[in-house]
C-alpha positions, 0 to 999 in steps of 0.5 A: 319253329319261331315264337311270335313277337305279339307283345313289345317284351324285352325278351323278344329283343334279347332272344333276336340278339342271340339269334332266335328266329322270332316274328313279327305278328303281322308276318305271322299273320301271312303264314298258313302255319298253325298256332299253339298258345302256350302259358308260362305263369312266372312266379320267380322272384324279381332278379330271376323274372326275365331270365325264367322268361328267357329260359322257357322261351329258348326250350319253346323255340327250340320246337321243329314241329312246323307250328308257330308260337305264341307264349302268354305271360302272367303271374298271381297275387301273393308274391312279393314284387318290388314297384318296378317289378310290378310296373314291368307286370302290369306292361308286358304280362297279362291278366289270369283273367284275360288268360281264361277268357281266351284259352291255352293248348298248355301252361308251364308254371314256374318254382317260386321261392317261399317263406313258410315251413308248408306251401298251403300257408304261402300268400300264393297258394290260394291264387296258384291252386286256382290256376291249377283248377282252371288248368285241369279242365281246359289245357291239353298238358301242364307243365309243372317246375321244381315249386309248382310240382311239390304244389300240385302233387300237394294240391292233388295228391295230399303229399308233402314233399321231405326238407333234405336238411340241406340244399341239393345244387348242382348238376347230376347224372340221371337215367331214363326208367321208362324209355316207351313213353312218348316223352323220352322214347327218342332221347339220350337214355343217359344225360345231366340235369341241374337241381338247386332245392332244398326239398323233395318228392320220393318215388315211393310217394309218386307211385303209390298215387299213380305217377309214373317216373321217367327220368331220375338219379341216384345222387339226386332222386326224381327228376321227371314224372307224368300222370297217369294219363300219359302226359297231361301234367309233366312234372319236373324237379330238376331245372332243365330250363337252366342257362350254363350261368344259371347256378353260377348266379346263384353261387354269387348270391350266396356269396353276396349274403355270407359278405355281408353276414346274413349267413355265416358259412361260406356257401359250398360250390354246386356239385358236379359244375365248377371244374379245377380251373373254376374252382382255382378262380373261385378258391382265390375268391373266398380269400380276398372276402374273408381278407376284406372281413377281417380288415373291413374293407370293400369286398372284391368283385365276383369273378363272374367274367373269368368264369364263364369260359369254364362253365359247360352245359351237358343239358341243354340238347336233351331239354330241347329234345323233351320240350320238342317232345312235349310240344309235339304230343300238345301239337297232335292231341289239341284240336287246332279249331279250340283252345280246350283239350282234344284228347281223342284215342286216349286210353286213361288205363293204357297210354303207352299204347296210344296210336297218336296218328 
């Protein structure tokens, strides 16, 4: 069902041009359609801030339930914004404080990048675990990105997530574990999903607290957990929100370091994402750059336009399939009268054996 447009932010604009169904509030107002007021706390860096916006907004509208959605953006202190990011904030975002005062049926809270070898000493830690603690107690479900699930399994559980050594980015196969859960009962038991990290939480730590893993593979280790109480924090480490482009974005960025010498190797390609004809285009790429080294001249245009038509997302309907999922759970187990929690018929010990009628 559509999002509600109930703010002037441009990505409502660049979701209408790609044709999403997306209403005005005073259309809204006249369907007897119930709504679901859904946070995204956006603590991506500036480059990515609107297309993290427009990436959780596509998954959200992609919902059948027959519900209408209102998403409420924010972001907290302790992260580094240029003026005319923090201008852009101050416009279309809304304060934590106005978030609490009028309440959320579910949060999801975005990754973030960080500058401190532990996440308890980034400026962000104290103002995140602050929403995380309101969250607890007054949203039905809390839906955590690749970042935000090594900070709350942190925050929660007093586990460290593991520095791979090297960065883990691109798309890999993964399999259903537990195909009763109401989450993943109804998808593709096998499907691809991007990671781009450079740490992570093992299964072996996530079940010895209690977490149960649903999703994972082989190559690239958990990608989708729950608490133990059925599903009220989701815990993802892949990037299921990602666009087709959205690793090609971040090949071009370090791309755009190794030209201009903040890093020294050239950047490897994500695995399992370029196909021959990409890596052909991209290949020629790296010549010219490391010709332009050498001679000092200007460096060549990133190929970006004459990759695209090479670029497939294997993902995308799954992810749609997930939050359609997730959604429907928050749709059936949060009293439609309050924006607080209505877990009738939950059994903490025995969730998989919820009747949720």
């Amino acid at each position: 069902m559509p999002l509600v447009a109930h703010t002037k932010l441009p990505t409502f604009d660049r979701l209408r041009e790609e044709g999403q169904h997306i209403l005005s509030p005073d259309y809204a107002a006249h369907q007897d359609i119930r709504e679901l007021h859904i946070g995204l706390l956006n603590m991506m860096p500036d480059a990515a801030l609107a297309a993290t916006e427009r990436q959780f907004f596509r998954l959200l509208g992609a919902c059948n339930q027959i519900v209408q959605f209102r998403i409420h953006l924010f972001t907290v202190e302790g992260l580094e914004r240029s003026q005319e990011a923090q201008d852009y904030i101050s416009r279309y975002y809304e304060p934590f404080e106005q978030i609490q005062n009028e309440g959320l049926d579910a949060l999801i809270v975005s990754g973030a990048n960080v500058t401190h070898p532990r996440l308890p000493e980034e400026p962000f830690w104290r103002p995140l675990t602050e929403v995380f603690d309101w969250a607890k107690s007054n949203v039905t479900s809390i839906l955590c990105s690749c970042l935000a699930t090594h900070a709350l399994i942190q925050y929660c559980y007093d586990i460290e997530r593991t520095h791979l050594g090297e960065k883990r980015w691109g798309v890999f196969p993964h399999r259903v574990v537990e195909r009763r859960h109401p989450l993943v009962s109804d998808i593709n038991t096998r499907f691809d999903v991007p990671h781009s990290r450079f740490n992570e939480v093992f299964r072996g730590d996530m079940e010895a607290v209690g977490l149960k893993v649903l999703v994972e593979s082989e190559q690239a280790g958990v990608h989708l957990a729950v608490s133990p109480d059925l599903f009220r924090v989701v815990f993802f480490q892949g990037h299921p929100e990602y666009d087709a482009i959205s690793l090609m974005k971040e090949y071009k960025r370090e791309m755009l370091r190794y030209s201009q010498g903040e890093r020294d190797d050239d950047p490897p390609f994500p695995e399992n994402y370029f196909n021959a004809n990409a890596v052909h285009i991209l290949e020629e790429y790296r010549e010219r750059i490391v010709a332009a080294k050498r001679s000092r001249r200007s460096f060549p245009e990133f190929p970006e336009r004459l990759l695209i038509p090479y670029l497939d997302n294997t993902w995308r309907d799954t992810a749609k399939a997930v939050f359609n999922d997730w959604l429907g759970l928050i749709y059936q187990l949060t009293d439609q009268d309050r924006r607080i929690p209505f877990m009738k018929g939950i059994d903490p010990d025995n969730p998989l054996n919820l009747a949720l009628d």
